[in-house]
N, C-alpha and C positions, 0 to 999 in steps of 0.2 A: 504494500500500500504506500500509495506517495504520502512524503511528509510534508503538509502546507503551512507548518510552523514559521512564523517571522524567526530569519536569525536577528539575533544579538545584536546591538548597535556595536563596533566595533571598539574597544576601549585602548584606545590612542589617540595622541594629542592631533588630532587632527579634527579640524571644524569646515563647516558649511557657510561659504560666504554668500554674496548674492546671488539671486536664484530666478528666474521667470519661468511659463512656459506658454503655450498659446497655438493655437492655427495661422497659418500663417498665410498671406495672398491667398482669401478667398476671393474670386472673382464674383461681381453682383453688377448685373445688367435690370434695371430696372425700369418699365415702360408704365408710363402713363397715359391716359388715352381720355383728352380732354375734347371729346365729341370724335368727329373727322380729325381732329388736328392730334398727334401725339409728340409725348413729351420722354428722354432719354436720360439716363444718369447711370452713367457703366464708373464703375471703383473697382478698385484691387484692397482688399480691407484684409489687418495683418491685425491678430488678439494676441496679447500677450497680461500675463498674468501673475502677483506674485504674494507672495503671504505667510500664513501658518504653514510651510511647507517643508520643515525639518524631517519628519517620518519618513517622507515619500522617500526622500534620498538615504536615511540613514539602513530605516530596516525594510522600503520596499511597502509599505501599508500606505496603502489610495484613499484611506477615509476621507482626507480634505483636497482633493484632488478630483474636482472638473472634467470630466473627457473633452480633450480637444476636437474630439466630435460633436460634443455637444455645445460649444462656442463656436462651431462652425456652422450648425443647426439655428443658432440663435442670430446667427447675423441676416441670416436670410429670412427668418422669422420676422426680423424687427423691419429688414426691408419692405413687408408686406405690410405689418401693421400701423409702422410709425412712417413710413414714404421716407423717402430721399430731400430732406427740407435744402441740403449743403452737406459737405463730406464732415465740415466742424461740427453740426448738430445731429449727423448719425452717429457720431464716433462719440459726442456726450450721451447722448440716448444709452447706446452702448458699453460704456465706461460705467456710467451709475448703477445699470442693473447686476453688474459681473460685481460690484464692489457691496450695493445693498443686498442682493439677494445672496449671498453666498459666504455665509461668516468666516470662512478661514482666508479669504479674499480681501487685501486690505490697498490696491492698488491694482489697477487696473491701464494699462497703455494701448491704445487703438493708432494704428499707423493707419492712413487710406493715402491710395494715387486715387484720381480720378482723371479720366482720358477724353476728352471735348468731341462732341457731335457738331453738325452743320447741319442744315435743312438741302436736299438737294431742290433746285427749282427748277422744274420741268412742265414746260406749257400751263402756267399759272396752277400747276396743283406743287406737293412738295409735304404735304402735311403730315408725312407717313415715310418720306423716303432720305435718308441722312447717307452722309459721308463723313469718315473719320476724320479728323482735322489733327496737323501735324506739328501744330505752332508751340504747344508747351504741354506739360505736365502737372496736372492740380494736384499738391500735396496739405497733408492735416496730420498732425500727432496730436491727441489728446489724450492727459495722463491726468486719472485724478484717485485721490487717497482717500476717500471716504471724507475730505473737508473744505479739499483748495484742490481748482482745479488752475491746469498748465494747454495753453492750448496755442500752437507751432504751426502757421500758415506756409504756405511756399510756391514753388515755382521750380523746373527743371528743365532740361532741355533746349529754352527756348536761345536760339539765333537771331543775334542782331547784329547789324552793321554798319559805319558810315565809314562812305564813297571819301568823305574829305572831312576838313576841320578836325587834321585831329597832325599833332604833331611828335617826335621824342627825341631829344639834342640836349647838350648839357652836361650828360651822366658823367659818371666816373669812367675813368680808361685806366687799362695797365697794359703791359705787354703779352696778353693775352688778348684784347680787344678786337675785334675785326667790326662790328659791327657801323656802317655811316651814319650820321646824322640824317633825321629824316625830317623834313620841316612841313610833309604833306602826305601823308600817310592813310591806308586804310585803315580803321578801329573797326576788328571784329571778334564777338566772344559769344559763350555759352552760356547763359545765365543760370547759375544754381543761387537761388534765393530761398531766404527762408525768416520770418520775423515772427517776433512772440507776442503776444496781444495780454495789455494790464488785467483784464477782468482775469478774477480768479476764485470768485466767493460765488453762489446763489445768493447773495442779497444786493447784488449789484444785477442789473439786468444784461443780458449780456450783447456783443454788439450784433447788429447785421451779417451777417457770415458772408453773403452773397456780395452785398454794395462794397463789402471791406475789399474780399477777392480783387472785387472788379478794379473799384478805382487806386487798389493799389498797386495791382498793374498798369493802371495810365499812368501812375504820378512815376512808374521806375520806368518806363517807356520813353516818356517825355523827358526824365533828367537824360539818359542818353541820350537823346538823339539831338538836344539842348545846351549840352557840355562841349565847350571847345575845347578836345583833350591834349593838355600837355604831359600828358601819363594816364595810363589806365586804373591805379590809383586814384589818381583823382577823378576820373567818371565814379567808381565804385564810389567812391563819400558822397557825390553829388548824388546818384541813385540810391544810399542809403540814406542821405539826410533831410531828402526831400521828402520820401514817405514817411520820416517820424515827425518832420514840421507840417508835415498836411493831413494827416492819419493819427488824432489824440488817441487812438485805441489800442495804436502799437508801440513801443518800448524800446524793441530791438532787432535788430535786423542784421543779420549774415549772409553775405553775397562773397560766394567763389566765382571771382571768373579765368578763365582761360585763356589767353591771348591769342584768338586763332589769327596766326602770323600770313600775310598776303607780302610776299616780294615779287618787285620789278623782276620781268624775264628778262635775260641780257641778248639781246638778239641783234648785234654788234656782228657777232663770227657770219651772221646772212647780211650785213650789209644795211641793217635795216634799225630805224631810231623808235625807242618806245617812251615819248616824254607822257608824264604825267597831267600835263594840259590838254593830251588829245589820244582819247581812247585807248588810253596803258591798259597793257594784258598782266597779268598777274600768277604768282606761282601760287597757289592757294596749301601750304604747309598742312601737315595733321599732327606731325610733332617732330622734334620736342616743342614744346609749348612754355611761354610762360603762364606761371597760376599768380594769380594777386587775389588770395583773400581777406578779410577784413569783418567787423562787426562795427556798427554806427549804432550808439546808444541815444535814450534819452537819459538827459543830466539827473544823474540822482540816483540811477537804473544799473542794477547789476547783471552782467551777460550770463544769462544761464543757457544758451544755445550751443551745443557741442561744436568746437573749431573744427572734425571731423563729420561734416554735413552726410558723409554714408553713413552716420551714426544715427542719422533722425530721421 
């Protein structure tokens, strides 16, 4: 007969540090269908979970341990019941019930992407027919401990660029240097964005989830494309300082970007000129790359957003 006795915790100096566990990228395509016209919200939704959970590791007993089946059941569950209001407010929906309903559960962290539809328009109908849209990456971490919650807005993926106004001359040289002064240069990068929003209590109301998204995309759009850059450092402060002087909701803002490198092709050896004033071709580099990231606080405000943004 098998023995299904728990072993022994084992008795040596050895301890359990921090611990999670969770489903992780469940995919959730959710349609709403407001008459004729319908409506789309596709997430990649990641549970992660953490608490009273000494036993499970030490002797192997599940008493306060969740199947990660059943956090996976529950997100689609709540898909149905509570809708798709914003990725921030499935992911709180979410976070409260894994932390209130489940005593050994004293923290709860919800990752969501969410990935943009477009309406396709064809011979005035459209109401029902979408295409994926390639422009960015909706991100949301929301982490809450049964008191105060944390809740992590963002942006990936997205590609932007200016043609001109953007310059880099000055720097330091040694004898390793090769690189020329550039006084008219292409700026293009990859934006990984990510800002943390004040509200953190239920007795504050919390914000807009949707209009925040939105116009804090315009306001980091517009410092690029608005910065006459003499470094890409300083684009990144003007696209983080702009969205904490025009967005009182946010605190903190982390933006990696990439320097995706564009050089003049030297096309000399054909005989042939590629000035900059008149339809320059360009080598469009994929690395090495420079990275410049950065956090832009508001005054008072301490950075809790991981400098390692594949952290969040």
């Amino acid at each position: 007969m098998t023995d299904h006795s728990r072993p022994a915790r084992p008795a040596r100096p050895v301890v359990l540090g921090q611990n999670q566990y969770g489903k992780a990228e469940n995919r959730v395509v959710k349609i709403t269908r407001d008459g004729a016209t319908h409506h789309i919200r596709d997430l990649n939704v990641s549970v992660s979970l953490s608490g009273d959970m000494d036993e499970v590791h030490y002797s192997g007993s599940n008493a306060s341990v969740l199947p990660t089946d059943t956090t996976k059941n529950t997100v689609y569950a709540f898909a149905q019941e509570h809708g798709i209001e914003s990725a921030e407010q499935f992911g709180i929906h979410l976070a409260r019930h894994f932390v209130t309903s489940q005593e050994p559960i004293h923290r709860a962290r919800i990752r969501i992407e969410e990935y943009g539809w477009e309406r396709i328009e064809h011979g005035g109908k459209g109401a029902h027919s979408f295409a994926r849209t390639g422009r960015e990456t909706r991100l949301a971490q929301i982490t809450y401990d049964g008191t105060s919650w944390e809740v992590v807005s963002g942006l990936k993926d997205l590609v932007v660029l200016n043609s001109t106004d953007s310059e880099f001359w000055g720097y330091v040289k040694d004898r390793y240097t090769t690189l020329p002064e550039a006084y008219d240069r292409i700026l293009a990068t990859e934006v990984s964005a990510r800002w943390r929003f004040g509200w953190a209590d239920d007795e504050r109301p919390a914000p807009d989830w949707e209009t925040s998204y939105r116009e804090t995309g315009r306001h980091l759009l517009a410092a690029f494309a608005e910065t006459y850059s003499l470094s890409l450092q300083q684009t990144l402060y003007a696209m983080g300082s702009r969205i904490v002087e025009q967005r009182a909701e946010i605190d903190e803002v982390r933006l990696s970007l990439p320097n995706k490198h564009h050089f003049l092709v030297d096309l000399e050896p054909f005989g042939l000129k590629n000035p900059t004033e008149d339809g320059a071709v360009y080598y469009a580099a994929d690395r090495p790359y420079g990275l410049i990231e950065a956090t832009v606080l508001r005054e008072g405000c301490e950075p809790r957003i991981p400098v390692d943004l594949s952290n969040l």
